[in-house]
C-alpha positions in Angstrom: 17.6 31.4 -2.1 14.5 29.0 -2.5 11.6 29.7 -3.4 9.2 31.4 -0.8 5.5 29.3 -0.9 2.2 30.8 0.8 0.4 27.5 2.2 -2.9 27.1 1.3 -5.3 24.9 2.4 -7.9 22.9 0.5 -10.3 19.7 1.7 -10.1 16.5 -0.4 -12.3 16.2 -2.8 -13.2 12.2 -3.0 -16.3 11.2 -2.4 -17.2 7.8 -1.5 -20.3 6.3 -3.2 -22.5 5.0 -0.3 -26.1 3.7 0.0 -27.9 6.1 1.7 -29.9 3.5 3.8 -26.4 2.4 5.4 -25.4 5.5 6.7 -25.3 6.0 10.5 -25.4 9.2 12.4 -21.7 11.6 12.7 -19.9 12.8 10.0 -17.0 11.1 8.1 -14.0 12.1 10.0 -12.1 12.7 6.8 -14.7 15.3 5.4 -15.7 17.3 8.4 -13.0 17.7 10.8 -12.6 20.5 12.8 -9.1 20.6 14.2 -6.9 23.0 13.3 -4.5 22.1 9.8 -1.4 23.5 10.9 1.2 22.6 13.4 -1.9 21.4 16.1 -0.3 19.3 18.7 -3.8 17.7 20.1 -4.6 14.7 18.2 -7.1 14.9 15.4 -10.8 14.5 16.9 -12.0 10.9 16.2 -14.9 10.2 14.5 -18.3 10.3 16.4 -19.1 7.0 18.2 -22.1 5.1 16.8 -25.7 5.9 17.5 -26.9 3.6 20.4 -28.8 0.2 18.6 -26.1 -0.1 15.8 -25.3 -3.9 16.0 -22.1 -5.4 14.3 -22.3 -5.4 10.4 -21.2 -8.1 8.2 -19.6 -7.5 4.7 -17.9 -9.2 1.9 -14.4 -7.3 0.9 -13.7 -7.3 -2.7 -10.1 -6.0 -2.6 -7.9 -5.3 -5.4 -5.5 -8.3 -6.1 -2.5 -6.8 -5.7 -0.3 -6.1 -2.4 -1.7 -8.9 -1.2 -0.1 -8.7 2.1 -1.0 -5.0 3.1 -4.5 -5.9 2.3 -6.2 -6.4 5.6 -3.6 -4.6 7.2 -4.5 -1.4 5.7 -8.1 -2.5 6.4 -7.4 -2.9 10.1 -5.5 0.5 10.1 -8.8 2.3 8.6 -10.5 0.9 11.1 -9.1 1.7 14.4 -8.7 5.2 12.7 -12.7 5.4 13.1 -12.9 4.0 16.6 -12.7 0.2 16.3 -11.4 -0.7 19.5 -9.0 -4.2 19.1 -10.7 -7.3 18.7 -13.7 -5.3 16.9 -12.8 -6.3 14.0 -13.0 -10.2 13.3 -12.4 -11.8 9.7 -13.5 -14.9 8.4 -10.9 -17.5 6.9 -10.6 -16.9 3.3 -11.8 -20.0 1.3 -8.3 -19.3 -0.8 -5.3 -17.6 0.6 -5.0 -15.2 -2.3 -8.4 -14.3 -2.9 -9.8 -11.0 -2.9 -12.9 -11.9 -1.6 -12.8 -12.2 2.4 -15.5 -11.7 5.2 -15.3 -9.0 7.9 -17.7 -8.1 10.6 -17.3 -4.5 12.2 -18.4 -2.4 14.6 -20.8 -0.2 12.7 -22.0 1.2 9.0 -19.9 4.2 10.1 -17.1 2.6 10.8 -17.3 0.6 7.3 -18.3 4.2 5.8 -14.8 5.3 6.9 -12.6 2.1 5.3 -14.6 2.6 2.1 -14.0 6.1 1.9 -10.3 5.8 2.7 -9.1 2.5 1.4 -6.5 2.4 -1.5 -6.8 -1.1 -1.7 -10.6 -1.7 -1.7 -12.8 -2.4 -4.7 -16.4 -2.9 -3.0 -17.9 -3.7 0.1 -21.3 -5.5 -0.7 -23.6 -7.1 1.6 -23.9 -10.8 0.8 -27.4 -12.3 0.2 -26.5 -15.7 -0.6 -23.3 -17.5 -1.7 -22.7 -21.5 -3.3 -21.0 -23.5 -5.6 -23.6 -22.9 -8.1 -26.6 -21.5 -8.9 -28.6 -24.2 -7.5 -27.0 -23.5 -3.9 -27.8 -20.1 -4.6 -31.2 -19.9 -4.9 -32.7 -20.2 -1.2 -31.0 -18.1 0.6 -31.4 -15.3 -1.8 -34.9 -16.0 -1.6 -35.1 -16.2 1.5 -34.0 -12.6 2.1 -35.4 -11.1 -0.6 -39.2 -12.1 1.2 -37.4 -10.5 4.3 -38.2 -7.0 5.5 -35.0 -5.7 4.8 -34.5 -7.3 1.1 -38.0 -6.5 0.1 -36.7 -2.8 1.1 -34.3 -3.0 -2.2 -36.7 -4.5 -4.4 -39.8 -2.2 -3.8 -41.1 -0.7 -7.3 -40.4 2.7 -6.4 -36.7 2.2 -6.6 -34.1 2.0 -9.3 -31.6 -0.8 -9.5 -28.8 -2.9 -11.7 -27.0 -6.1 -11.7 -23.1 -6.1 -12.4 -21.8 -9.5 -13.4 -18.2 -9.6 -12.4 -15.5 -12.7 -13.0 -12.5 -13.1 -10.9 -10.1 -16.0 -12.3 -11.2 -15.7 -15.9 -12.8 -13.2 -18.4 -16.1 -13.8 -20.2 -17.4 -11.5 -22.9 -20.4 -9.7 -22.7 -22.7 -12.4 -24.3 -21.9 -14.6 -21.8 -22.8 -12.4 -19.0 -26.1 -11.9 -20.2 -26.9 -15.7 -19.4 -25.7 -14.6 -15.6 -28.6 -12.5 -15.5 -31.4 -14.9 -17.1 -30.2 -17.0 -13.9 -30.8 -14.3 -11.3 -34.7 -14.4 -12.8 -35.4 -15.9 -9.4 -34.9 -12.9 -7.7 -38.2 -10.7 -7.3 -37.1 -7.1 -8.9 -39.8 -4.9 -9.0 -38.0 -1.4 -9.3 -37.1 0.6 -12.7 -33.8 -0.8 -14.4 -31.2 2.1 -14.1 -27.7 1.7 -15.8 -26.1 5.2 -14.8 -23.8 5.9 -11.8 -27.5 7.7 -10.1 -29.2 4.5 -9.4 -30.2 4.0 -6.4 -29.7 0.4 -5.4 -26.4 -1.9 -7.1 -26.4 -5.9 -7.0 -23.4 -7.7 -7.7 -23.0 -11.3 -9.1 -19.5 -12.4 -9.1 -18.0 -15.5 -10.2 -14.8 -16.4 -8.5 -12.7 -18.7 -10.8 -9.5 -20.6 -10.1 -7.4 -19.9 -12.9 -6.6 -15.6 -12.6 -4.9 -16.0 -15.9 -7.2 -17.7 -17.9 -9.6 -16.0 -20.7 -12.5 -17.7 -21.5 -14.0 -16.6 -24.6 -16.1 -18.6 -26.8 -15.1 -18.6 -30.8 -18.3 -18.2 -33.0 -20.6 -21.1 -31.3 -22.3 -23.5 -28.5 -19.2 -25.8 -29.8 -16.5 -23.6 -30.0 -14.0 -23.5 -27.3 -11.4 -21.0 -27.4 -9.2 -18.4 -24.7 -6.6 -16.5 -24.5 -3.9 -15.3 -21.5 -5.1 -12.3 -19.6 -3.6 -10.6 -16.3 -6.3 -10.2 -13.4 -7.4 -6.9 -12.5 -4.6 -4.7 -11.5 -2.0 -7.4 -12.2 0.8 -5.3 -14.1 1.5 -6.6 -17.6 4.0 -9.4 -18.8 6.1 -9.5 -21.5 4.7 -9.8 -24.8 6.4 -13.2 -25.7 5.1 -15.0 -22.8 1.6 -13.9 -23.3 1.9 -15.4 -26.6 3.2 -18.7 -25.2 0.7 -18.7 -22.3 -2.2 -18.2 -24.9 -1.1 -20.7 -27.1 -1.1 -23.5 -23.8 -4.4 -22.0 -22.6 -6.3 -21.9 -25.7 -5.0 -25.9 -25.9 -6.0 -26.6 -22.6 -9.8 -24.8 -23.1 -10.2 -26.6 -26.1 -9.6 -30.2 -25.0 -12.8 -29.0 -22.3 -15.3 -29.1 -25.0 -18.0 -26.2 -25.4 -18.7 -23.4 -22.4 -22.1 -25.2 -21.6 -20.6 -28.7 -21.4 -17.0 -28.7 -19.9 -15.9 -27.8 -16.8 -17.7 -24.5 -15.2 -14.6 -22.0 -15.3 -16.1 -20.9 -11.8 -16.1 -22.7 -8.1 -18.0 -20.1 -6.2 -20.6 -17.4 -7.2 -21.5 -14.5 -4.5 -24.8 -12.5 -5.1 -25.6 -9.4 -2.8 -26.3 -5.4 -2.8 -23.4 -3.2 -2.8 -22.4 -1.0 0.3 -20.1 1.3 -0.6 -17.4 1.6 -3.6 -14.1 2.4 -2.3 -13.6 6.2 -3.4 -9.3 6.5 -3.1 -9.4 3.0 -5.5 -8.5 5.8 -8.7 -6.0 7.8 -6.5 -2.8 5.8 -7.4 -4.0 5.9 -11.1 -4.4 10.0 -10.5 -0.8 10.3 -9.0 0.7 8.0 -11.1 4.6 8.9 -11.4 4.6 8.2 -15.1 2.9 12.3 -15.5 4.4 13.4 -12.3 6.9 16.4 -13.2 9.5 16.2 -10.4 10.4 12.4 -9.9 13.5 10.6 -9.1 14.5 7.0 -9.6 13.4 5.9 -6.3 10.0 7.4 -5.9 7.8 6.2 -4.4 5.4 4.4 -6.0 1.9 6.2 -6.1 0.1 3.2 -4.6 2.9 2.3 -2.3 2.6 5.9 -0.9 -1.0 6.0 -0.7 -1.3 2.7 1.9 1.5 4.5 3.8 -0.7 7.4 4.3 -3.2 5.1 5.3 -1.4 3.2 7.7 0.0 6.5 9.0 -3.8 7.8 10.0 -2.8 11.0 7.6 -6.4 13.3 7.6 -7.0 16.6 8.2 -5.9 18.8 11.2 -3.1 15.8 11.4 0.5 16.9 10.8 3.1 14.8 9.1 6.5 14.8 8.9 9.0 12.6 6.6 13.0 12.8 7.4 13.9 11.1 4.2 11.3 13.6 1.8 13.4 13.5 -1.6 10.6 13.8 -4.2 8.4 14.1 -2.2 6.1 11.1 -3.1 5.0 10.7 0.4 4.3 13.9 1.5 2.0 14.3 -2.0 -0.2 11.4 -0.4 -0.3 12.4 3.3 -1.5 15.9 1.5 -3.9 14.2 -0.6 -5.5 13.0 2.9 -6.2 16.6 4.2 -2.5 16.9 6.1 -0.4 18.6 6.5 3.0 18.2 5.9 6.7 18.7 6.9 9.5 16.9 4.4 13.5 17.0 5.2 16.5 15.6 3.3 19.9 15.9 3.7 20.8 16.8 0.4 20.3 20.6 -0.5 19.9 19.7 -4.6 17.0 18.1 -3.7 14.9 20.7 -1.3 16.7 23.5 -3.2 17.3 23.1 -6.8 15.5 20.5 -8.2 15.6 19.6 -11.7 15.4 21.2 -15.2 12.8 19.8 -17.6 14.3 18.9 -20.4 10.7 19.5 -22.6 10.2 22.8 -21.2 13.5 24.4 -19.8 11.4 24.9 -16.7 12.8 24.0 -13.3 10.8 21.3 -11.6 11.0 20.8 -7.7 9.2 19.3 -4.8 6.8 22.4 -4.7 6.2 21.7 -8.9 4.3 18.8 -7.8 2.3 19.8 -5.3 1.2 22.3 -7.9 0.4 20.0 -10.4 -2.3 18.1 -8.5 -4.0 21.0 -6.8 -2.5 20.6 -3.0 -1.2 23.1 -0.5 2.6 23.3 0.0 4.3 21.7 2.2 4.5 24.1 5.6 8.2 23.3 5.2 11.1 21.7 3.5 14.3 21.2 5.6 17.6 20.7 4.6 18.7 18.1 7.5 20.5 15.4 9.0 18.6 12.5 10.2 21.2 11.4 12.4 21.0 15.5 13.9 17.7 16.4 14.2 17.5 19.7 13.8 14.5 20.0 16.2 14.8 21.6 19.6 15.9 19.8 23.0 13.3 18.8 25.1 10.7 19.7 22.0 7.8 16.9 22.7 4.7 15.4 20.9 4.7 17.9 17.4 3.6 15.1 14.9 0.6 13.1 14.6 2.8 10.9 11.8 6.4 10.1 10.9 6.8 8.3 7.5 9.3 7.2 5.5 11.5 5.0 3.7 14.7 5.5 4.9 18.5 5.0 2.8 19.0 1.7 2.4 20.9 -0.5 -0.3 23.2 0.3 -3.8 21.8 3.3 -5.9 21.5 5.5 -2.7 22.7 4.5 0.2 22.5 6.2 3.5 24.4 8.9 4.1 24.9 11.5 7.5 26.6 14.9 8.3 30.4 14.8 8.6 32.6 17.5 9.7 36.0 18.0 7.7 38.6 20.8 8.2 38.1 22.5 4.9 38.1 25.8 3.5 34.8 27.4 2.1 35.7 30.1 -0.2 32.6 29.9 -2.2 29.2 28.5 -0.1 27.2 28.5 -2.9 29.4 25.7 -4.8 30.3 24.1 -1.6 28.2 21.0 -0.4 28.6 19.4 3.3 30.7 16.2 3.6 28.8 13.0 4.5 30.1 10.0 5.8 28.0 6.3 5.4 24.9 5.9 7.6 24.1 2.4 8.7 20.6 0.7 8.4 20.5 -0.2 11.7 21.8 3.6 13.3 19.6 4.7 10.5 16.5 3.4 12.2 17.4 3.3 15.5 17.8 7.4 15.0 14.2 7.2 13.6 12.7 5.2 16.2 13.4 7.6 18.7 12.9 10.3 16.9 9.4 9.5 17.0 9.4 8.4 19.9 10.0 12.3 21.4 8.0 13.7 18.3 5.2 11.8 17.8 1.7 12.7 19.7 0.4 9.9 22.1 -1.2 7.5 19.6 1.1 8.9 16.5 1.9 6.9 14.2 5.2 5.7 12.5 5.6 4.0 9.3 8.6 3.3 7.4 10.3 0.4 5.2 13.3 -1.8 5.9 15.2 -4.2 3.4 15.3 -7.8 4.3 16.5 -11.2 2.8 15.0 -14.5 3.6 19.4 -15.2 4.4 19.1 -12.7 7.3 15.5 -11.7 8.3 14.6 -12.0 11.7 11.9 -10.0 14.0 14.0 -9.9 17.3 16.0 -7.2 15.1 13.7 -4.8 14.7 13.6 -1.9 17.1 11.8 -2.4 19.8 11.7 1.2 21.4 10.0 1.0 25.2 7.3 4.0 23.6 6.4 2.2 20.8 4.5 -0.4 20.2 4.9 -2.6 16.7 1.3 -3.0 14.8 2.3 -4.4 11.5 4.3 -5.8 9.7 4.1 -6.4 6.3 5.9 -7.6 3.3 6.7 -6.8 -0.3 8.8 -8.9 -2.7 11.1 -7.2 -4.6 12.5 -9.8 -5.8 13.2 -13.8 -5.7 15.6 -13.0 -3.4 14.9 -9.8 -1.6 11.8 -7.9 -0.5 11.1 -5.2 2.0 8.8 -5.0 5.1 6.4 -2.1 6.2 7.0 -1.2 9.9 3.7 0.4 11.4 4.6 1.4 15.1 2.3 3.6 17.2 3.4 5.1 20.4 2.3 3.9 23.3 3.8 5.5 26.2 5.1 9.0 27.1 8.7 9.5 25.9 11.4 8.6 28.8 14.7 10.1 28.5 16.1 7.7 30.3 14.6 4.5 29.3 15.6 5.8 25.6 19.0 6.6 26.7 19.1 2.7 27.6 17.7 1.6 24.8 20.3 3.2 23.1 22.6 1.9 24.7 21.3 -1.6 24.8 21.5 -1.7 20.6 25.4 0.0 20.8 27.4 -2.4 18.6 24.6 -4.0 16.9 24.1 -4.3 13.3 21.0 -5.8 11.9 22.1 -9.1 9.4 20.8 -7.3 6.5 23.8 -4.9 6.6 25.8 -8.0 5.7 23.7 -9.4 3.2 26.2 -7.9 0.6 29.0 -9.6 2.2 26.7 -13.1 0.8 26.3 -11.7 -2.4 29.5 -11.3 -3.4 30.6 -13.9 -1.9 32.7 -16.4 -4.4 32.1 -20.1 -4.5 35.2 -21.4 -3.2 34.7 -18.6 0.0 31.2 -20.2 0.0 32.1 -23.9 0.5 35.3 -22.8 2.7 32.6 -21.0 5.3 30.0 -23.7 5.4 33.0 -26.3 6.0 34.6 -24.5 9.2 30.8 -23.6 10.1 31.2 -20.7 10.1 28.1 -20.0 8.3 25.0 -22.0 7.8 24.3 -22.3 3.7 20.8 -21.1 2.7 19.0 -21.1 -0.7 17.8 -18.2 -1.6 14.1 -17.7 -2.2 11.5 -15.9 -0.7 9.9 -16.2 3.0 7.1 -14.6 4.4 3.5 -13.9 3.4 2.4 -13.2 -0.3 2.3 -10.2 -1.6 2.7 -8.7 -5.2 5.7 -7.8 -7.0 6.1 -3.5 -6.4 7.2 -0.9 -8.8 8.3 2.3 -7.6 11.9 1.5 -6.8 13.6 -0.5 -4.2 13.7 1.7 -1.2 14.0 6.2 -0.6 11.5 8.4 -2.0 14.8 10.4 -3.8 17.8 10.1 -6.7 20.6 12.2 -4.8 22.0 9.5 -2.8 21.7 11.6 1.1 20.3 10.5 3.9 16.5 10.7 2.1 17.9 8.6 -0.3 16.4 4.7 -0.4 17.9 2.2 -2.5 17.0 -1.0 -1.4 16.6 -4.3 -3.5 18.4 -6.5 -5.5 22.5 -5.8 -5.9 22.9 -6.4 -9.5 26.4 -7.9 -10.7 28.5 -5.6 -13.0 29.8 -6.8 -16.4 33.5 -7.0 -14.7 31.7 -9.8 -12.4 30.3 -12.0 -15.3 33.4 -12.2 -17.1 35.7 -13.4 -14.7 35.0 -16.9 -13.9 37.6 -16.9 -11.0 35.0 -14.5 -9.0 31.7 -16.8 -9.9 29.2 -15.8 -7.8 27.9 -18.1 -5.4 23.8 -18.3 -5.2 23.1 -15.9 -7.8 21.9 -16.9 -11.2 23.1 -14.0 -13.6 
């Protein structure tokens, strides 16, 4: 028997550091709902609609460079979750495509409360008092609304203030900053200087460089011009050989500029301004990294992976989420983490049931081990299920708020579904239930109308399919008449492959019938990607015989889409067991048997 759980609730704990002065009227919808946390069908209460006067606000985002294209997605997601109707929310064209500095006007301070409380992917909201190319552009507007009623507010005596110099694009050591601040002597401070965390007002002077990997350090003098090879940010780390080779060619290139006063500024913009809000869920990922989790398998989910999918997913309190494809459980920890709560199912039993032993301890570790370990409430239920067989009721209606998850896909655990065989049980506790292979595209059609009956009105559904820039194309993704697609967003895996976040929300009431002919409509359809392996493997002289009889059209591979960052976590399935919770997408690696037999050279891929 499993083990039996008592649920207990708690509220999250994250507080979001916000100037006092910006705060509107209602309460934060993530730290004062009301709704009932367990299986409440009514759709969590929205936040409270801003007081009468509040005009638009207009902000400067200073995101985290990584995930680059979930950014203003998740943004946009936070958003609407507060009340910003479409349109509401109108960004201004990036001066470079992969900055993290962009300009958004909303709604209201609540609403921009909200996104900074909630966002993963956030660093800073800070409202912008002047902006140039140097410090010379600088200067009047600054001035200009610092001798205005609502700058002189933040620069009256009686308050406390600092100045944080930050560098985007390069790294400059303390000394250097300090000159950063003998430039902002312009600015009329007249309140006490306070370092801590209690202060009560925050300026920012950033420098945004062009060069992310560059480290600009001086060595000893005015003259001396050195640097070294750092990562930006949240960048993960390189090998240690190419930092070495990068340093040498950077150091090179730095010294040929001549000293830091005389060469070339390492910056092209500067941004001065008072900040907003910090974004409070910034540290979560680092909190529920899965390098100290206790029950993990080698396709969790990766903490901030799962994080953004609980954002996308509106997971908050009195919402309740489900995920078909649970494994680990890396999901549901995140959606909890939010104030939800949750429902997980997999098909294999090892999984939900056993778990794992830890080899330090001698303890067993499972899903409910985790949720332990952070301080959450249990899971109101773990199923042992078929995704293909939904084990819920007929005619059962609007249950969930959220369905998320990345279903089975690609090599290490590939989709799998119930099958019956005329067998024998003469002992059930050694005897697991046959499976047979479950498609990607059955896979998510199954899912897609799953939600479709399960999901409130305005529920959410958020999952992650494999694609290749060989076989990617939107008309393939389901297009279920009671859902409506929001986003879609990409993640490179690889060179070669990558996988995209579906965010659907539903739209209309469910319709047996229209399903049923939906359904129908996709019978004998496979999406491309399920052939992508079929390309793979495919051996030169197949290669050139296909692209003669036309068969085929030849590609190169190489990646397609928007940018993004590089994720860790796995390539697909929040699980190790290889069921139908299982993920596994990515790239197919080539065996040893491959790379020695020249007659089976692999066509496109550089081993």
């Amino acid at each position: 028997m499993g083990r039996t759980r008592r649920i207990r609730f708690k509220s999250p704990e994250v507080v979001c550091t916000w100037a006092g002065s910006d705060s509107d009227s209602g309460s934060n919808s993530d730290t004062s709902s009301t709704g009932a946390r367990g299986a409440s069908r009514a759709a969590p209460s929205p936040a409270a609609p801003p007081r009468a006067g509040r005009g638009p606000v207009r902000y400067l985002c200073y995101f985290a460079h990584t995930l680059l294209d979930f950014r203003v997605a998740e943004f946009e997601a936070l958003a609407a979750m507060a009340g910003a109707a479409p349109g509401e929310v109108v960004w201004e064209p990036p001066r470079n495509p992969d900055s993290p500095f962009r300009f958004v006007t909303l709604p209201s301070r609540r609403i921009a409360r909200h996104v900074a409380f909630r966002a993963v992917l956030l660093r800073a909201l800070i409202e912008v008092w002047g902006e140039g190319p140097d410090w010379a552009a600088l200067r009047p507007a600054v001035e200009a609304y610092a001798a205005g009623p609502r700058g002189a507010r933040y620069l009256a005596p009686a308050t406390t203030f600092r100045v944080k110099v930050d560098t985007w694009g390069f790294r400059w050591p303390e000394e250097r900053k300090r000159e950063v601040l003998q430039e902002l002597e312009f600015v009329p401070f007249r309140g006490r200087v306070d370092l801590s965390q209690n202060t009560q007002v925050s300026f920012w002077a950033i420098l945004e460089g062009q060069r992310p990997e560059v480290v600009l350090a001086g060595k000893g003098g005015a003259g001396g011009g050195g640097g070294q090879t750092a990562q930006n940010g949240e960048g993960q780390a390189q090998g240690q050989q190419q930092q070495q080779q990068q340093q040498q060619e950077e150091e090179e290139e730095v010294a040929d500029g001549g000293s830091v006063d005389g060469r070339e500024r390492p910056w092209d913009w500067i941004f001065f301004g008072r900040e907003v809000a910090l974004a409070a869920s910034r540290v979560l990922p680092a909190q529920f990294t899965l390098k100290a989790r206790r029950y993990l398998g080698p396709t969790s989910m990766d903490a901030e992976m799962a994080f953004v999918m609980a954002n996308m997913a509106w997971c908050r309190p009195g919402s309740l989420v489900f995920d078909p494809y649970c494994g680990t459980g890396s999901l549901l920890l995140a959606a909890a983490r939010f104030g939800s709560t949750v429902v997980g199912g997999d098909i294999d039993i090892r999984v939900i049931k056993l778990g794992k032993r830890n080899p330090k301890t001698g303890a067993v570790e499972d899903n409910f081990s985790n949720f332990e370990q952070y301080g959450l409430p249990h899971p109101a239920g773990l199923l042992r299920m078929d995704a293909s067989r939904p084990p819920f009721r007929r005619g059962l209606e609007g249950l969930f708020h959220a369905i998320i998850g990345d279903p089975p896909y690609g090599v290490r655990a590939g989709g799998r579904k119930s099958h019956s065989k005329a067998v024998e049980i003469r002992d059930p506790s050694r005897h697991y239930a046959s499976t047979a292979p479950y498609g990607l595209t059955e896979c998510v059609d199954d899912l897609s109308d799953l939600a479709a009956r399960l999901l409130v009105e305005g529920g959410r559904l958020v999952y992650f399919v494999p694609v290749s820039p060989e076989t990617y194309d939107p008309s393939e993704l389901p297009d279920h008449p009671a859902l409506t697609l929001v986003s879609n967003c990409e993640q490179p895996l690889s060179g070669r492959y990558s996988r995209r976040l579906l965010t659907y929300a539903k739209t209309a009431p469910y319709d047996a019938a229209a399903a049923a002919a939906w359904r129908e409509s996709r019978r004998g359809f496979e999406m491309a990607i399920e052939r992508v392996s079929d390309l793979v493997w495919e051996t030169r002289p197949e290669r050139e015989s296909r692209v003669q009889e036309g068969v085929g059209e030849e590609r190169k591979p190489g990646r397609q889409g928007s940018s993004g960052t590089t994720g860790s976590g796995g390539t697909g399935g929040d699980d190790d067991s290889g069921g139908s919770s299982s993920g596994g997408g990515g790239e197919p690696r080539p065996n040893r048997q491959h790379q020695e037999a020249p007659a089976r050279e692999l066509a496109g891929v550089r081993l």
